[in-house]
C-alpha positions in Angstrom: 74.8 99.9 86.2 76.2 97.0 85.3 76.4 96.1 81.5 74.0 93.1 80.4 74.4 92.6 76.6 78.4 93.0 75.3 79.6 93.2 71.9 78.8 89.9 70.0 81.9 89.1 67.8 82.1 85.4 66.8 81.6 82.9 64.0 78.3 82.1 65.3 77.2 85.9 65.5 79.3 88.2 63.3 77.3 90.6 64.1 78.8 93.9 66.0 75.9 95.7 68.6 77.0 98.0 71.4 76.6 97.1 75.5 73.2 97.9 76.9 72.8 98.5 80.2 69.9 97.4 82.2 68.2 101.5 82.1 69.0 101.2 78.0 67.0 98.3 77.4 64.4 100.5 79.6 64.5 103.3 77.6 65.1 101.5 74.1 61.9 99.2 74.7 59.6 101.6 76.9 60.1 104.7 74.3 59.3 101.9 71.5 56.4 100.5 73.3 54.9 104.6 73.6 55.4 104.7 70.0 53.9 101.5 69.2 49.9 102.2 71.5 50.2 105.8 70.4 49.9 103.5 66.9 47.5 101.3 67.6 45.5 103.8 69.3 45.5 106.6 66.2 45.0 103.5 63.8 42.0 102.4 65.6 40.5 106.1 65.3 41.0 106.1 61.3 39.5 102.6 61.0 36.1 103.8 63.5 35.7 107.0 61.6 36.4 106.0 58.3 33.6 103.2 58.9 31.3 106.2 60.3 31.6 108.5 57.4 30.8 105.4 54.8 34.2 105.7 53.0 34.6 102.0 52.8 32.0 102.3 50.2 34.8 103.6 47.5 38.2 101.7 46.5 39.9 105.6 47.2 38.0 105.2 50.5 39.1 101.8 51.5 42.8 102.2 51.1 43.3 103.7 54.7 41.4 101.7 56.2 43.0 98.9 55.0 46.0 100.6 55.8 45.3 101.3 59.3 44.2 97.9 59.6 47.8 96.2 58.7 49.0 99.4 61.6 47.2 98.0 64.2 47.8 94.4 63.4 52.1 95.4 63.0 51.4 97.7 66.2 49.9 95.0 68.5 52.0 91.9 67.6 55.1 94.2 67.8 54.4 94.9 71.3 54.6 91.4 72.5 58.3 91.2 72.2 59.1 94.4 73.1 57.2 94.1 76.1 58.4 90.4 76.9 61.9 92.1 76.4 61.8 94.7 79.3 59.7 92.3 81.9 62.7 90.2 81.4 64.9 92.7 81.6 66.2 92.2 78.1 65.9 88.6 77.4 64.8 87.7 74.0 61.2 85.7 74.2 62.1 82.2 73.4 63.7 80.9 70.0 60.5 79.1 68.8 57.9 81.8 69.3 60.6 84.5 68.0 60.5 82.7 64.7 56.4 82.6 64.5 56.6 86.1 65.7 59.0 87.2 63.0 57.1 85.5 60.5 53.6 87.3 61.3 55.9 90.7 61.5 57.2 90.3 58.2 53.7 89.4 56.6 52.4 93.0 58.1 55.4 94.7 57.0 56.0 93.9 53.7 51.9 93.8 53.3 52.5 98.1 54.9 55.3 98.2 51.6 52.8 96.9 48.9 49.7 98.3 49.9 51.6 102.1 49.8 53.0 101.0 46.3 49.5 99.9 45.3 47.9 103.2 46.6 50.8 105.5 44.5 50.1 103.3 41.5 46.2 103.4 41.9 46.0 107.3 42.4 48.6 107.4 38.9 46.4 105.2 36.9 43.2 107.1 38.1 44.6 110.6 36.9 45.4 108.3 33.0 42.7 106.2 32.9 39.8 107.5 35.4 37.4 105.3 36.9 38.3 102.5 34.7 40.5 101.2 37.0 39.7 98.4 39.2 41.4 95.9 41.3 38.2 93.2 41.0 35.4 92.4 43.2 35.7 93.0 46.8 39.2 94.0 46.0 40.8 90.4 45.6 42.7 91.4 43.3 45.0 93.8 46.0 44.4 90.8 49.0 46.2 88.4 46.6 48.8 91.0 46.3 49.2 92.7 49.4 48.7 89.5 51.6 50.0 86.9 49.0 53.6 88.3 48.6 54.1 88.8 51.9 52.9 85.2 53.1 55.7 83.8 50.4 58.6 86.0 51.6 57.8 84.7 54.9 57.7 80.9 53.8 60.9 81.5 51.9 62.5 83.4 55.4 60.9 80.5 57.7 62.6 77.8 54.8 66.1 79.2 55.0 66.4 79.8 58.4 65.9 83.6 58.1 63.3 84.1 60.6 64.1 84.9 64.8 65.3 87.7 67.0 68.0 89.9 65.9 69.4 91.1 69.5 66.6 93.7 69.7 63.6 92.3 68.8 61.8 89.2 66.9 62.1 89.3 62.9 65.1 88.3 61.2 67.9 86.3 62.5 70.8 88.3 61.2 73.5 86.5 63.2 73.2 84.3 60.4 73.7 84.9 55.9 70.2 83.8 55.8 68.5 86.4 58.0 71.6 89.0 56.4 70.3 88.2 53.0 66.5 88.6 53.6 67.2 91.6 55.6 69.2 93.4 52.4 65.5 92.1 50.7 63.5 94.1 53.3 65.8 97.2 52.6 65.6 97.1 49.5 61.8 96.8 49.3 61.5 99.3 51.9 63.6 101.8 49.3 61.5 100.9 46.4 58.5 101.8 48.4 59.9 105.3 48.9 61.0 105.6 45.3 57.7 104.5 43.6 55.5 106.9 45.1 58.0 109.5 45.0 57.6 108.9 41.0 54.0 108.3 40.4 53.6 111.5 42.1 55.8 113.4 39.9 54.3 112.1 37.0 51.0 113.3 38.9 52.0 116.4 39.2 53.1 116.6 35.4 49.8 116.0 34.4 48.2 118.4 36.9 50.6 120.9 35.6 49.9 120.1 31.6 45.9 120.6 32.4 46.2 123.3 34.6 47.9 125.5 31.6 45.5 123.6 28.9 43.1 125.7 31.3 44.8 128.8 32.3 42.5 131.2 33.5 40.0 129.2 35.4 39.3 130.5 38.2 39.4 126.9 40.2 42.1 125.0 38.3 45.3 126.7 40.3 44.1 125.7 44.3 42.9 122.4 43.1 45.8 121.7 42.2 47.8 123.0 44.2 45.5 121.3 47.4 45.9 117.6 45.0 50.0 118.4 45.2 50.1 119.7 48.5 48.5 116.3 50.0 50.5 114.2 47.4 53.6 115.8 49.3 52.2 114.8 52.7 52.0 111.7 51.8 55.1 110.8 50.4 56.6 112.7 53.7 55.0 110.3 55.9 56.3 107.3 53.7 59.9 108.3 54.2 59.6 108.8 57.7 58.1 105.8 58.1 60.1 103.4 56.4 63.6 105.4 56.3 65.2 103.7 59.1 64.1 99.7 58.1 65.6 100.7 54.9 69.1 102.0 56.3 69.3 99.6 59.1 69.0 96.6 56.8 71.6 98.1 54.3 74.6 98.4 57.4 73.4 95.1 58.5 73.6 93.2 54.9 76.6 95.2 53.4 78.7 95.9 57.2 77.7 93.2 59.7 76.7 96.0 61.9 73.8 97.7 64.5 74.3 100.6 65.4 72.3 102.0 68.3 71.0 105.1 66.5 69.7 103.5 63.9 68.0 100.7 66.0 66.5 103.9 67.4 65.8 105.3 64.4 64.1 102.0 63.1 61.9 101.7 66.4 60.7 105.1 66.1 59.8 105.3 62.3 58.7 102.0 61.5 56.3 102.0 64.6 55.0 105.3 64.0 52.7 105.0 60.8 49.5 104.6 63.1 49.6 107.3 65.1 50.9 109.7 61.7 48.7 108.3 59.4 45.8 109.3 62.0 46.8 113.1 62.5 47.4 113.3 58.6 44.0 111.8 57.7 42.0 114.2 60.6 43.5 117.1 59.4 42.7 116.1 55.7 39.5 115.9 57.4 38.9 118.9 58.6 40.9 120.7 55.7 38.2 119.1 53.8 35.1 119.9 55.7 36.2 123.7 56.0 36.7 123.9 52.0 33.7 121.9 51.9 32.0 124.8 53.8 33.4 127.8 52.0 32.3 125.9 49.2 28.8 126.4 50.1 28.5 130.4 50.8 30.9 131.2 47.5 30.7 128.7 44.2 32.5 129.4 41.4 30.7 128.9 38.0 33.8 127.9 36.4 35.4 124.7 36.2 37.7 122.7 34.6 36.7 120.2 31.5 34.4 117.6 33.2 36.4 114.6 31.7 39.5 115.2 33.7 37.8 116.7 36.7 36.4 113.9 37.4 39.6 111.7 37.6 41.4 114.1 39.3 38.9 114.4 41.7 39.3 110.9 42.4 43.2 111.5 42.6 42.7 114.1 44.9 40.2 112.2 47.2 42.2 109.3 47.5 45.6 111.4 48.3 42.6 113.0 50.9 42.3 109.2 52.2 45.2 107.5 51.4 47.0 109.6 54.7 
């Protein structure tokens, strides 16, 4: 089959990508499109049962839905130009609506990198300073974060120039310094937002530790927190998968002026994939929880940990529950 898209090599486009042929914009855009309703479709489950069980009615509670809320919205306006791009048979949807398109993408995706730094943070705060944590009424305090930060990096990408299609799909422009620039920003967010969870949990698990031995010998301390750590872990899996390829991709693009295929396949298929993984995650936290729950019931244990700390780290460990 004929090759439709060739090396681009040029003042104008300094950017190197390799030949597609008419069954590899196929595959690239179908297998990202599966990806991308598999999303939309586990991140609609989360939001309907979260609603059902009443877990908006605590901030632990309302982080995945809130999450799964900026998956579906990612999830659905991603699919318009990957789907635009294999009716047209690998034509990029025009330059204007690329640009709006990027713009709303980069809202949801930087909002996906705050709101998992927020959660990390919230869940190290609780375990320090208990309920006394709050992000304000109605939670304005994390909207003005989560979906004011983003709204300014778009208005500074839309102001440069930064915002279009990037040969594979609408965000960044990266044929030109501009989009290069911002896209060495998203990768470097995108890293931070592996890294800051990746400590807040360690620092968790510190603290679990330290109070664990300040109450050695209780019967209960040593599963709980083991079961806090063990969905900690989960979670910080879920937020390197999901945001390992953005961050590489935008590093070779800003630092080597290049695109590999396997990462543009590597980006498509971990940065689309936070619906659908976020939803198995939080059903089998589900049922994990409901079974203890159970077992709870026919066997109690009398002894329990000192009721001050309990009591945050059962918030800890009911928002690490959620936050997945």
């Amino acid at each position: 089959m004929s090759v439709i898209q060739e090396w681009s090599l040029s003042p104008s486009n300094p950017i190197r990508h390799e030949p597609q042929s008419l069954s590899d914009v196929y595959a690239l855009h179908g297998a990202t499109l599966v990806t991308i309703y598999s999303s939309i479709i586990g991140a609609s489950l989360m939001i309907v049962d979260s609603v059902r069980l009443k877990k908006h009615e605590t901030l632990s509670g309302r982080f995945p839905i809130y999450m799964a809320g900026l998956n579906f919205c990612w999830s659905v306006s991603h699919s318009i130009d990957h789907l635009w791009m294999i009716l047209l048979k690998g034509d990029n949807p025009p330059d204007t609506a690329c640009r709006i398109l990027g713009g709303v993408l980069s809202v949801f995706m930087i909002a996906e990198l705050f709101l998992t730094d927020i959660m990390a943070l919230f869940m190290l705060a609780t375990v320090y300073y208990g309920n006394r944590v709050s992000l304000g009424s109605y939670d304005w305090i994390l909207f003005v974060l989560v979906i004011g930060g983003p709204i300014c990096y778009a208005i500074i990408a839309g102001s440069i120039g930064a915002l279009g299609h990037d040969y594979y799909w609408c965000f960044l422009d990266i044929s030109g310094s501009a989009g290069r620039v911002m896209m060495g920003i998203t990768a470097a967010a995108a890293c931070l937002c592996v890294a800051i969870p990746a400590i807040c949990f360690f620092l968790i698990y510190r603290k679990l530790k330290e109070h664990a031995n300040n109450i050695k010998g209780t019967i209960s301390s040593g599963g709980f927190t083991a079961s806090v750590i063990k969905k900690l872990l989960v979670f910080q899996g879920i937020v390197t998968f999901s945001f390992c390829g953005i961050a590489v991709t935008g590093i070779t693009i800003s630092a080597f002026k290049r695109e590999p295929t396997g990462l543009v396949w590597l980006t498509v298929l971990t940065i689309n994939s936070g619906g659908w993984i976020n939803a198995i995650a939080y059903f089998l936290q589900e049922y994990s929880h409901r079974r203890d729950h159970r077992n709870k019931g026919v066997d109690a244990s009398s002894a329990k940990p000192s009721a001050s700390l309990t009591a945050q780290m059962s918030e800890v460990k009911k928002s690490a529950a959620t936050d997945i």
